[in-house]
Every structure is written in C-alpha cells, then in structure tokens.
C-alpha angles and dihedrals in degrees: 000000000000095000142182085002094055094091094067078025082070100031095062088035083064105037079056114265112161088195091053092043089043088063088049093059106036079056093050106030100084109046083039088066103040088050086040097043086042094055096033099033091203106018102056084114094044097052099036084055088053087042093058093048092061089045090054084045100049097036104108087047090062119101120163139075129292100279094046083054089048089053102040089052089052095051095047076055088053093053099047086050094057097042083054096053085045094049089045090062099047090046123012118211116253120232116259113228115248088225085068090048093058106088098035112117132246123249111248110265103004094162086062093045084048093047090044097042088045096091090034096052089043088053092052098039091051082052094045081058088072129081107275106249086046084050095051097044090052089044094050096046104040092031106035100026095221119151137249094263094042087045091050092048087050107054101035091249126123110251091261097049088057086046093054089047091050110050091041085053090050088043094051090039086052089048097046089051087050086051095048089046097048087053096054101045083052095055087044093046081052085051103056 
C-alpha cells in the first residue's frame, strides 16, 4: 500500500507523470499477477499487460481512495480473465511448434528469476489447488488486499459468503501445510 502519499501519487499518475504511475504499478504489479496467474494458469502476464492498458485508459476517469483504486484495477483483471476464458471456448489457442521456438532469445539471468519466482509459484500453486471461487477470495484479500466489502462487490457474492470462502480455504491451506510438514519430518526421521 502506497499510503497517506496515494492521493498526489495519482494526480500526477493522471496528469501524466511516468515516475508517479511507475509507483502505482510497482504497488500493484505483483499481487495483480499472482491473482492473475492463480485464476489464468499461463496468461497472468498477458492479461495484467491488458489490465494495465484499461487502467491507463481509464485513468483520468478514476476518482476515489487507495483502496477504491486497488479494487477498481482488480476488477478491470477480473474482467480481462473472464473475456479470455470466453474467448478460449469460442476459439481454443493452437500449439506453437518447438521448431519456432528454437532461435528465440533468453531472457538475461533466467536461473536468478527462477530462484527468485520458486516460493511465490509454490504459494500460488498450493492455492490453485483450491476450488476457484475459494482460490479467488483468498487471492483478493491477501493479494490484493482488498477487503471483505470490496471482495464481495467484486465477485458478485454477499460479504458473509466471502467471509465463509475465505476462512474453509485458509483451513484447508493450513491442513494441506500440516500435511506437507508432517511428511517431511517423517522422510527426515527415515533419513536419520
């Protein structure tokens, strides 16, 4: 969160300061794409870039607080999530042959992406693993960190229904961690 400072933050985001936008996004970015990634496993870059372009387009319209910004950018996600599965039914991507792949270049350091994207993939797989509307109340309010009434408004759900999601995904979460613990301590118990 950006905080007391959001409101010039903004102004200047909208009068067209790269600097101030920058801040907005580099706030926003990461949670975007895990929620993004979590709800479109494959396309969380595609459709926070095409997020970003509807928030650049809508900026100047935008009038509210931080959290309201917060909420109105992962809503404009959402909707690019659900065009794209719309659009995936109508027409389904083609596979691209490995042979056009080839000659493409690397990015510059992938083994220290890798390294750095490892806890945050295993976060986001663990909450793939829930049922989806679990998976996108936990990813909105954690996130996001959107609350309970923005997360409701959002998803079409009343405010305890979000709450209900919310604590069973956390429960389960919290099981399947237990799970994952006790297993380990067993294989290093073997090990010894």
């Amino acid at each position: 969160m950006i905080g007391p400072s959001f409101a010039p933050v903004l102004q200047a985001a909208v009068a067209g300061d790269e600097l101030a936008f920058g801040i907005l996004w580099r706030d926003l970015q990461p949670g975007l794409l895990r929620y993004l990634n979590a709800l479109a496993p494959g396309a969380g870059e595609d459709l926070a870039s095409e997020t970003w372009l509807r928030v650049v387009g809508g900026l100047r319209r935008f009038s509210g607080d931080e959290r309201s910004f917060r909420a109105w950018v992962f809503t404009i996600a959402r909707h690019r999530a659900v065009d794209r599965a719309r659009r995936a039914v109508r027409r389904p991507d083609a596979p691209v042959p490995l042979e056009a792949l080839a000659d493409l270049p690397a990015p510059d350091d992938p083994a220290t992406a890798a390294v750095d994207a490892i806890s945050t993939r295993a976060a986001v797989a663990l909450i793939a693993t829930l049922p989806p509307d679990q998976a996108e109340v936990v990813l909105l309010r954690v996130v996001a960190g959107l609350d309970v009434a923005d997360v409701a408004a959002l998803t079409g759900k009343r405010p305890g229904n979000v709450r209900v999601l919310a604590h069973r995904a956390l429960r389960r979460l919290a099981e399947q961690l237990g799970e994952g613990a006790r297993v380990r301590g067993e294989v290093a118990a073997v090990d010894r």
